[in-house]
N, C-alpha and C positions, 0 to 999 in steps of 0.2 A: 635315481637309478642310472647304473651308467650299461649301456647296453655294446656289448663288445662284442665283433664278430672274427673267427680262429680260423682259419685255413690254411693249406698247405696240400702238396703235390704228392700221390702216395708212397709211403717209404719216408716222408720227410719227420716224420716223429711228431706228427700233430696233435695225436692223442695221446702223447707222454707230458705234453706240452698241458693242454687240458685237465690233466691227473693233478700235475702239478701245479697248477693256478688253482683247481679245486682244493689241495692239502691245503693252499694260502687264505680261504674264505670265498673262493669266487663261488657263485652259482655258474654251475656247468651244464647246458643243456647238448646233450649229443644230440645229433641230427641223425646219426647213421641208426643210436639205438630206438629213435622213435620210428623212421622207417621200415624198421623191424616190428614196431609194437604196433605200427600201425595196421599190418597186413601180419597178423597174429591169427591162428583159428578162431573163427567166430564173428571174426569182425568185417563192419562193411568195405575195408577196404579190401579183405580178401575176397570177398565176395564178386568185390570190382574187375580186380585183376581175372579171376577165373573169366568172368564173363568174357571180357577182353582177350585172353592169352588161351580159354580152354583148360578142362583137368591136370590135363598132363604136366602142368608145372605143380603139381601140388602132389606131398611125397605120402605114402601109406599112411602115414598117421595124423592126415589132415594138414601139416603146415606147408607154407610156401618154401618150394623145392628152388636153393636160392641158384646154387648151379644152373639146373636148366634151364631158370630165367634168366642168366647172367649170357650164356650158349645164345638165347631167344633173342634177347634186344642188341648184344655186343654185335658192333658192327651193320647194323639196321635201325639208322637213325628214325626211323618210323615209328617203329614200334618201342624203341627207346624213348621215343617222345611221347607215346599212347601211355607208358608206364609211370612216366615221371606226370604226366598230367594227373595219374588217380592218385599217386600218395606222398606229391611237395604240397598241393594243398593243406590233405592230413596231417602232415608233419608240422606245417607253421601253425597251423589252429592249434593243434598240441602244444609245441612249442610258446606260444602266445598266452598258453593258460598256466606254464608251467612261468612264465617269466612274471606273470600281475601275482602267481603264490610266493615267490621270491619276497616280494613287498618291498615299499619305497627304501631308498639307500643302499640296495643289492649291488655287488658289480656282479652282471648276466654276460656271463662268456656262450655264445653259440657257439657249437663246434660242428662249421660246416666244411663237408668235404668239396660240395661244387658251389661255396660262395659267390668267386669268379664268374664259373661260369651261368649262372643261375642270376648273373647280375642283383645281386642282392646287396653289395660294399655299401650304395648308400644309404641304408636301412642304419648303418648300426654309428658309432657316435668314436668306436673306432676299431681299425680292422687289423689284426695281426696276420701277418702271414710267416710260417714259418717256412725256413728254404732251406735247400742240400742243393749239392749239384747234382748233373742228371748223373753221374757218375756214381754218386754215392747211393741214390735211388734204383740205380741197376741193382749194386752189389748188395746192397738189403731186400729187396724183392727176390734174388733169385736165392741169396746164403741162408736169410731167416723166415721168407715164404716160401720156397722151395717152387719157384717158377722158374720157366725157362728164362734163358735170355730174350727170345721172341715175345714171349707173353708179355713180360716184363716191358717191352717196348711199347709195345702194342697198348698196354694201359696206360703206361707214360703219356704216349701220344693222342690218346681218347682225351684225358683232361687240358684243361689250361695251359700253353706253356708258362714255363718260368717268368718272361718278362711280363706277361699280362697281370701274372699273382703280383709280381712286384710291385706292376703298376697304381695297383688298388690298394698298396699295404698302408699303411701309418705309421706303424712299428712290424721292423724286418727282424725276425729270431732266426741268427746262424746255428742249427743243428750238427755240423757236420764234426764237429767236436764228441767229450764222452759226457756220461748223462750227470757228472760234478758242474763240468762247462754249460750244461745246459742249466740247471738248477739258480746257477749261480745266475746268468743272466734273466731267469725268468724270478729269481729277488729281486734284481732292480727294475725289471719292467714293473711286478705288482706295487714298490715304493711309488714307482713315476703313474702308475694308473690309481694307486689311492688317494695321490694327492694332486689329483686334475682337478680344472673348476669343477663345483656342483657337487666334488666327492664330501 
């Protein structure tokens, strides 16, 4: 099994990135949708959270109200840290079960959004990072998320910068191009990841 880790700055097209390794055969584990399934109604993580954060983040119909937790922790690195301590652990346990059902010979892309910062790069056997400039990351956060320009910065600047993702990469995917340009280089990535030692 070759255990590949996917990251990327937001807006840098990480998870088109991920779509399209998965059409190629990869096993694709989101990270964003397991912490989502982790804190699902019913489950102990949600459970956690309330205890932690209180009702009030959890919307009428029982689920985690993701706004006003995002309101709650953004910018109060405290309680960002209370949040991510109850469901990175969930997430990797999950993830970890979903990578031994893959079974031997899989290539297992995680597709983590805080890779970097979560210090995780040496976990995996090799780390993609996909990049834009911050430039290009403005004008997709604010044209196709409909964010301000502030906000926009303001999440830029909560994650990694640029150079630190760099730092950690293996293989660097220029996004900044249109989604043929992308395509096309994530063919020769998958030829050069399927025929690494061991594949």
């Amino acid at each position: 099994m070759m255990r590949v880790g996917l990251t990327g700055g937001i807006g840098s097209g990480k998870s088109t990135v991920g779509r399209l390794l998965a059409e190629r055969g990869a096993v694709v584990i989101d990270s964003d949708r397991l912490a989502r399934d982790v804190v699902a109604p019913g489950t102990p993580g949600l459970s956690s959270v309330v205890q932690r954060f209180g009702s009030e983040v959890i919307t009428l119909t029982g689920e985690l109200d993701r706004r006003a937790m995002a309101e709650r922790v953004f910018g109060d690195a405290a309680a960002r840290a209370d949040l991510e301590a109850i469901i990175h652990p969930l997430v990797r346990a999950r993830a970890a079960e979903l990578e031994v059902a893959a079974g031997p010979g899989a290539l297992v892309v995680h597709d983590i959004p805080l890779l970097v910062e979560t210090g995780q790069a040496e976990r995996f056997d090799v780390v993609i990072v996909v990049d834009v400039p911050c430039d290009v990351q403005l004008d997709r956060l604010t044209r196709l998320r409909g964010m301000s320009p502030e906000e926009a910065k303001a999440r830029i600047g909560a994650q990694a910068s640029r150079t630190e993702r760099l730092a950690a990469a293996d293989i660097v995917v220029d996004n900044s191009g249109s989604l043929e340009e992308l395509s096309a280089v994530v063919d020769s990535m998958w030829e050069q990841l399927s025929q690494a030692p061991g594949r």
